[in-house]
C-alpha positions in Angstrom: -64.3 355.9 228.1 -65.5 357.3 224.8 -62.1 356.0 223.2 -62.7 352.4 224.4 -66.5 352.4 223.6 -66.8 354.5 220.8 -63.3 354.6 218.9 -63.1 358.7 220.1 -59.8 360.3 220.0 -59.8 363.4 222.1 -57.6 366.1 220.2 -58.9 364.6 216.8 -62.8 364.0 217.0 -65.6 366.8 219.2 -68.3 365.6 221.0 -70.3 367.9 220.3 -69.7 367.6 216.0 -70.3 364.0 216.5 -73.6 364.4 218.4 -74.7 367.2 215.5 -73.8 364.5 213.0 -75.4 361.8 214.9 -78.8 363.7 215.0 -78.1 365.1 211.6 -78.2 361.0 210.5 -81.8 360.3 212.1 -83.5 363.0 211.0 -82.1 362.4 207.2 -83.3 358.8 207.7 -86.6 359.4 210.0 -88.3 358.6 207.3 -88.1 355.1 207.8 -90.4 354.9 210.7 -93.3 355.9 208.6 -92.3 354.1 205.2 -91.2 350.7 206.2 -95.0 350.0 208.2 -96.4 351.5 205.3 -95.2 348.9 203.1 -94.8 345.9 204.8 -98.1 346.6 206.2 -99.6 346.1 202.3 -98.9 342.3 203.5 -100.8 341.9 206.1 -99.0 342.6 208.9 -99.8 345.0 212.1 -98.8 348.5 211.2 -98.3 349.3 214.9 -97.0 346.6 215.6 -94.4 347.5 213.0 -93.5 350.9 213.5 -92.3 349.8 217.0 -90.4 346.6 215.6 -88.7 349.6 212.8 -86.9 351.3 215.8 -86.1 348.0 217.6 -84.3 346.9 214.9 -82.6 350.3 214.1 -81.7 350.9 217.5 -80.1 347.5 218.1 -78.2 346.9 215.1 -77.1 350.9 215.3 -75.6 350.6 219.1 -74.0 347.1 217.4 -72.1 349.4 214.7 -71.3 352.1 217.6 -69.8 349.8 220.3 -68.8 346.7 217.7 -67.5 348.9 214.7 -67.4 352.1 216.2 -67.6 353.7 212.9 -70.3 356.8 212.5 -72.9 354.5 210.2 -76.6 353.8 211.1 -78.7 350.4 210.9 -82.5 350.3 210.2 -84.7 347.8 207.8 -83.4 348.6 204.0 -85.8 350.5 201.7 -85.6 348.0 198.3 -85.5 345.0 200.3 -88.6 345.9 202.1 -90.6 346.2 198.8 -89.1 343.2 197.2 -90.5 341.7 201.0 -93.9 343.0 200.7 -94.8 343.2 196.7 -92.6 340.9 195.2 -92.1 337.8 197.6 -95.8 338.4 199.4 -98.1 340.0 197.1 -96.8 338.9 194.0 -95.2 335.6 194.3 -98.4 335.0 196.8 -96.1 333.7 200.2 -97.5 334.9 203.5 -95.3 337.1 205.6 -94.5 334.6 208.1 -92.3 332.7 205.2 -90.8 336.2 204.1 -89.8 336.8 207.9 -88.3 333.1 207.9 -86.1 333.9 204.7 -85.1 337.0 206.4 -84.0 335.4 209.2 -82.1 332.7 207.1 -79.9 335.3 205.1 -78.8 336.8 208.6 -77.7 333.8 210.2 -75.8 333.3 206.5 -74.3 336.8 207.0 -73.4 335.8 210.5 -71.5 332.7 209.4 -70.0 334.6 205.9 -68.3 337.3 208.3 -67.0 334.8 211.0 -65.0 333.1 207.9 -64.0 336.9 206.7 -65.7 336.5 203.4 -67.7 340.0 203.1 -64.7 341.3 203.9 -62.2 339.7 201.5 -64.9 340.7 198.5 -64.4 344.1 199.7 -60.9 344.0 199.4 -61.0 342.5 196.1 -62.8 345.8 194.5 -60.2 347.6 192.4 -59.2 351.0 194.1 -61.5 353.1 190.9 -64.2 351.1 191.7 -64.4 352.0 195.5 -64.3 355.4 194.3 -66.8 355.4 192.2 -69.5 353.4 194.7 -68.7 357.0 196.5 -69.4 358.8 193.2 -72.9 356.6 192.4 -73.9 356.7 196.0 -73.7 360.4 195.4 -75.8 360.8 192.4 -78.5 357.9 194.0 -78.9 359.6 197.8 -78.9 363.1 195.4 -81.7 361.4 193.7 -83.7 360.1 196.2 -83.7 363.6 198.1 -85.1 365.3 194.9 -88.0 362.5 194.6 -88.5 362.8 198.5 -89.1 366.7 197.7 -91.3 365.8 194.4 -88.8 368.0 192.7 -88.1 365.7 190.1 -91.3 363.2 189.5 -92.6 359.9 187.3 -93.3 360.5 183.9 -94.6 358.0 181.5 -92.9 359.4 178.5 -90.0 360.3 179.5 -89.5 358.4 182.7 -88.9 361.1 185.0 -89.0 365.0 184.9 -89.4 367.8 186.3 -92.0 368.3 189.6 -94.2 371.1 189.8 -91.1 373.9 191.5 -93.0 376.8 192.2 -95.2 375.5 194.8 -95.9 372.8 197.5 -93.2 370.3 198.9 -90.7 370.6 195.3 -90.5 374.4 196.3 -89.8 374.1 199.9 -87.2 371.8 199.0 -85.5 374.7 196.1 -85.5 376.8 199.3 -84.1 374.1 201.8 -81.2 373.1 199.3 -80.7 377.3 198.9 -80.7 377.7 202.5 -78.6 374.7 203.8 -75.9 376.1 200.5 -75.6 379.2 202.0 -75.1 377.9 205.8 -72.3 375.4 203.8 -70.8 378.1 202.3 -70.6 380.5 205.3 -69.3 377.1 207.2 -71.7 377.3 210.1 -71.4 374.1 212.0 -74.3 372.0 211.8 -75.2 373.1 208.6 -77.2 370.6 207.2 -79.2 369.9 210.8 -79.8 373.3 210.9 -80.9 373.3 207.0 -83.2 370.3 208.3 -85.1 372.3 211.2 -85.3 375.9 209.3 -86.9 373.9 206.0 -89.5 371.9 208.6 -90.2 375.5 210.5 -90.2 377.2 206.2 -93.1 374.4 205.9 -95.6 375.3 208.3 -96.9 378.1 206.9 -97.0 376.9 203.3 -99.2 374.0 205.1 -96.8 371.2 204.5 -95.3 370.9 207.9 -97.9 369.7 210.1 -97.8 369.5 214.0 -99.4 366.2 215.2 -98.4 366.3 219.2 -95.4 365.5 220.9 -96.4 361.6 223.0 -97.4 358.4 222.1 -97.4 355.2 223.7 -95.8 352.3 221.3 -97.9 349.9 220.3 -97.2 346.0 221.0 -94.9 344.2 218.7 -96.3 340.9 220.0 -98.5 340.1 216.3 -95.6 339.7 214.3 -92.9 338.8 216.9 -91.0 335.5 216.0 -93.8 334.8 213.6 -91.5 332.3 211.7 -92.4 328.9 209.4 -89.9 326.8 209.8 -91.8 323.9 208.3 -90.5 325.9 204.9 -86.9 326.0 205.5 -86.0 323.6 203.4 -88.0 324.4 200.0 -87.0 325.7 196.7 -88.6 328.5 196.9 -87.1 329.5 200.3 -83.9 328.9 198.7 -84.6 331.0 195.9 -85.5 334.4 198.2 -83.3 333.8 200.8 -80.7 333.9 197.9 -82.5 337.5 197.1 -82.3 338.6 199.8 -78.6 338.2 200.6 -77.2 339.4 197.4 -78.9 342.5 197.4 -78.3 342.9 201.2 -74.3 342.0 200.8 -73.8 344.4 198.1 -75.7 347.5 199.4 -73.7 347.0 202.2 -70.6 346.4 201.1 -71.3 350.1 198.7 -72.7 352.3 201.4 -70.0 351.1 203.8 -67.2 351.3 200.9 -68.9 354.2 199.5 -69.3 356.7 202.8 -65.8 355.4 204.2 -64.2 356.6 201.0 -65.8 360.1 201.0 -65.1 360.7 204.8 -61.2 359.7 204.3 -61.6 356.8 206.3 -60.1 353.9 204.1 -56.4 352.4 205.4 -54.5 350.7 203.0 -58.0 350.4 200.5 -59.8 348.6 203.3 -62.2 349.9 205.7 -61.5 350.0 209.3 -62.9 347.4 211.2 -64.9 346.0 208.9 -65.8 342.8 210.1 -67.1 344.4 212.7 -69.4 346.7 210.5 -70.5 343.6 208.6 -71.3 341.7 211.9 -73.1 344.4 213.1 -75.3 344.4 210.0 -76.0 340.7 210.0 -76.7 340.3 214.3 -79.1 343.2 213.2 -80.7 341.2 210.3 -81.3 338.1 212.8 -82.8 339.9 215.3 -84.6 342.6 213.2 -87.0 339.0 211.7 -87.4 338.0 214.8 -88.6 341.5 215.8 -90.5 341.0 212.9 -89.1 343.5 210.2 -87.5 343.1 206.7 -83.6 342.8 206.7 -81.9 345.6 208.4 -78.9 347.2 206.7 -76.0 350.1 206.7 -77.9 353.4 205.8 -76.8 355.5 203.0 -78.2 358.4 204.8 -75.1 358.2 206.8 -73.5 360.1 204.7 -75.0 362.7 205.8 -73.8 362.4 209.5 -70.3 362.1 207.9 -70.7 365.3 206.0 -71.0 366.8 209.5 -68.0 365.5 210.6 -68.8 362.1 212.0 -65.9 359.9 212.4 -66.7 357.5 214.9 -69.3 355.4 217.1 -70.2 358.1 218.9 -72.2 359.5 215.9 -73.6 355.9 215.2 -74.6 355.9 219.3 -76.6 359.1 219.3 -78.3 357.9 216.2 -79.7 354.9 218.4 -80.4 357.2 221.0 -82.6 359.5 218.9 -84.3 356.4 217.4 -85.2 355.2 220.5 -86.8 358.3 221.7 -88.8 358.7 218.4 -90.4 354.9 220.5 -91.9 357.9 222.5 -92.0 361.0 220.9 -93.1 359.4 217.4 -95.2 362.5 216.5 -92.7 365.2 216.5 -90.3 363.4 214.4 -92.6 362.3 212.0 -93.5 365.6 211.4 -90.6 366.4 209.4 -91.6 366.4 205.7 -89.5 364.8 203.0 -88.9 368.0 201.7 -87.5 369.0 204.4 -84.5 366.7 204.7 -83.7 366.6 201.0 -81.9 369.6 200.9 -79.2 367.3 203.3 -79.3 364.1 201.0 -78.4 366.7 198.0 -75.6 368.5 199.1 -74.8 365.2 201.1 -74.5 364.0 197.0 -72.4 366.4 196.0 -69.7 365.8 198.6 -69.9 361.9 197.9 -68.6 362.9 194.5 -65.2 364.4 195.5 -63.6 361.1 195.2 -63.9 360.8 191.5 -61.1 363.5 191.1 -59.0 360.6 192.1 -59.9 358.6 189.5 -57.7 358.5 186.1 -60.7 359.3 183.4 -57.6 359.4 180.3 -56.8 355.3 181.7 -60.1 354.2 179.8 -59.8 350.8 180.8 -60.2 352.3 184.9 -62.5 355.2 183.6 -65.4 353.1 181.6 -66.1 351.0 184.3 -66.6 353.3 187.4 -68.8 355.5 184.8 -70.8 352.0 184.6 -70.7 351.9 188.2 -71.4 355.5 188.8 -74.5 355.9 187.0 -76.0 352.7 186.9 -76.6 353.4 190.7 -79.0 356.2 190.2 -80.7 355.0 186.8 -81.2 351.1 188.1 -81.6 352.7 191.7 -80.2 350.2 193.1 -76.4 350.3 194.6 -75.8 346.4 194.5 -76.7 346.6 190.7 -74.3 349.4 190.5 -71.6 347.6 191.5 -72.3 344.2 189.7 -72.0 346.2 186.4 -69.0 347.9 187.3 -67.4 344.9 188.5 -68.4 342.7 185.5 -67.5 345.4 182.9 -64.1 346.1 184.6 -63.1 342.5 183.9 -64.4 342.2 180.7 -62.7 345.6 179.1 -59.6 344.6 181.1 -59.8 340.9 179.7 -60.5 342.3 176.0 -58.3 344.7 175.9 -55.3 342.8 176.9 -54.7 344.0 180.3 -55.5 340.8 182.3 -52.5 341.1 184.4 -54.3 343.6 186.5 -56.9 341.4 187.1 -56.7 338.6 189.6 -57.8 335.6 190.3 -60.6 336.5 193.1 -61.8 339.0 190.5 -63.0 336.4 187.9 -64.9 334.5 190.4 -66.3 337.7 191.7 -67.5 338.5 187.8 -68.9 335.2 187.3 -70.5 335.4 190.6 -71.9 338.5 190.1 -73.1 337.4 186.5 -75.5 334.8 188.1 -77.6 337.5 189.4 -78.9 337.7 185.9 -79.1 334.4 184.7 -80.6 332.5 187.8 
């Protein structure tokens, strides 16, 4: 049964490695529940309303990768895309939520029809074999990143951008002793380090007051303010065209790296090409549709899943106990959300190191592979952004190719993806 839902080969995968991995996946990317109301709230909208809409929409387009894909990757709505929702498209450009939730919903009936006709997929394919290693290398460096701001161990600085946080007390210094802990349990191979990591830097928190305890039950509140809150009077407009167009390039291309990405590390590519991956990309898109009409911003493939793959992960059934845990978080909302940043950091940083194993595979002497997966590699981090990551890397790798005389390598599909990347910039 597990084999035909999940993709679970007995003798190869554990159940009980893929349930550690599965849990190890929420908690990294528990988070959301709190941020995404947070900021799409800053439009207008019910924050209730939207925490309970946030684990709809993870749980369904989560179970969609587990049974559809059955690869170990979790769904929820995308951090980026929710701020460009709330302060760019509503705040800033002055359009009310109702039009950002119809755009949303737009771009996933697009991604429905772009995966039917195998298009996602064929871009994926057409990604030279240093640049899918380097998406694992920059996803690396940008989860690595993220866990250190979550922990305020590195912070903004108006000088210099960003330095170093305050290390010898509060959440940056729990976080120095998570990522010393979960290293040790790594080292000594204890399985389930990095879930165990989790829990012993949330329990390290309580008496340095950072970890509080704020019940176990709650009731969800009503989704019914912002469900199917669409204006489809809009559809047709400029401007819709113009966000909906956003929206699916940067939703397309942070897929297409944290499923590229995360498959790489975990050995999972055949041939250069993910497994099932029309699946995956379905998956994704069904859970864009329905996460508008739940009324969230666009749901997309997790880079926290790399963490769940650093436990061992290899299948749906990791993805599936994911789901499961978001769905009880519907009812047990206060215990989960207790878990501070800093505590799950220490995973999303030795999560980053192991996403950068694939660059040994890289030739770093072949210049003309090397330059442009270092593009790739650390615009990620520095832009944060993964879609940006790739564009750069893309673009540059058929540029030096082209000027440099090596054009053979580069093929048709490749140009078109470089100009079509290029329009990001220039629209």
């Amino acid at each position: 049964m597990l084999e035909k839902l999940f993709g679970f080969k007995k003798g190869t995968n554990s159940v009980r490695i893929e349930i550690l991995a599965g849990i190890t996946t929420f908690l990294t990317m528990a988070y959301i529940l709190a941020v995404n109301p947070s900021i799409l709230s800053a439009t207008g909208m019910d924050k209730g309303a939207l925490f309970t809409s946030t684990v709809l929409a993870a749980v369904l387009g989560t179970i969609l990768m587990a049974l559809l894909a059955k690869l170990p990757f979790a769904l929820a709505p995308g951090m980026g895309l929710n701020a460009f929702f709330a302060y760019t498209v509503c705040l800033t450009m002055g359009y009310s939520w109702q039009f950002a939730l119809t755009a949303v919903l737009i771009e996933g009936v697009i991604f429905i029809i772009l995966t039917l006709t195998n298009l996602r997929e064929a871009i994926v394919n057409l990604l030279p074999d240093s640049m899918k290693k380097a998406i694992s290398a920059g996803i690396g460096l940008f989860i690595a990143f993220i866990g250190l701001q979550n922990a305020g161990i590195i912070v903004n600085n108006d000088a210099t951008l960003i330095s170093l946080g305050d290390i010898t007390s509060g959440t940056a210094l729990l976080g120095l002793i998570g990522i010393l802990v979960t290293s040790a349990l790594l080292i000594l191979k204890v399985k389930g380090a990095l879930l165990i990591g989790i829990l012993a830097t949330t329990i390290i928190g309580i008496p340095l007051g950072i970890t509080h305890y704020n019940g176990v039950f709650s009731v969800p509140p009503s989704i019914e303010p912002i469900f199917f809150k669409f204006e489809f009077h809009n559809i047709f407009t400029k401007d819709m065209a113009l966000i909906v167009f956003t929206f699916l390039f940067v939703d397309m291309f942070d897929t297409i790296g944290t499923l590229v990405g995360v498959s790489t590390k975990a050995g999972m590519l055949k041939d250069g090409k993910i497994p099932n991956a029309k699946m995956a990309f379905l998956s994704d898109a069904i859970g864009t549709t329905a996460g508008a009409a739940l009324g969230t911003s666009t749901v997309t493939t997790y880079v926290e899943s790399a963490a769940g793959v650093g436990e061992g992960g290899r299948t749906g059934l990791t993805a599936f106990v994911t789901a499961i845990c978001f769905a009880l978080a519907l009812f047990f909302s206060p215990i989960f959300l207790s878990i501070p940043g800093a505590a799950t950091a220490p995973a999303l940083v030795l999560v980053g190191l192991m996403m950068l194993t694939p660059i040994k595979e890289i030739d770093l002497n072949d210049y003309s592979e090397a330059i442009p997966a270092f593009l790739c590699i650390i615009f990620m981090p520095l832009a944060y952004s993964i879609s940006d990551g790739i564009v750069i890397g893309m673009i540059s790798y058929v540029i030096i190719n082209l000027l440099s005389g090596k054009y053979k390598k580069i093929s048709v599909g490749m140009y078109i993806l470089a100009a079509l990347f290029a329009l990001k910039y220039f629209i």
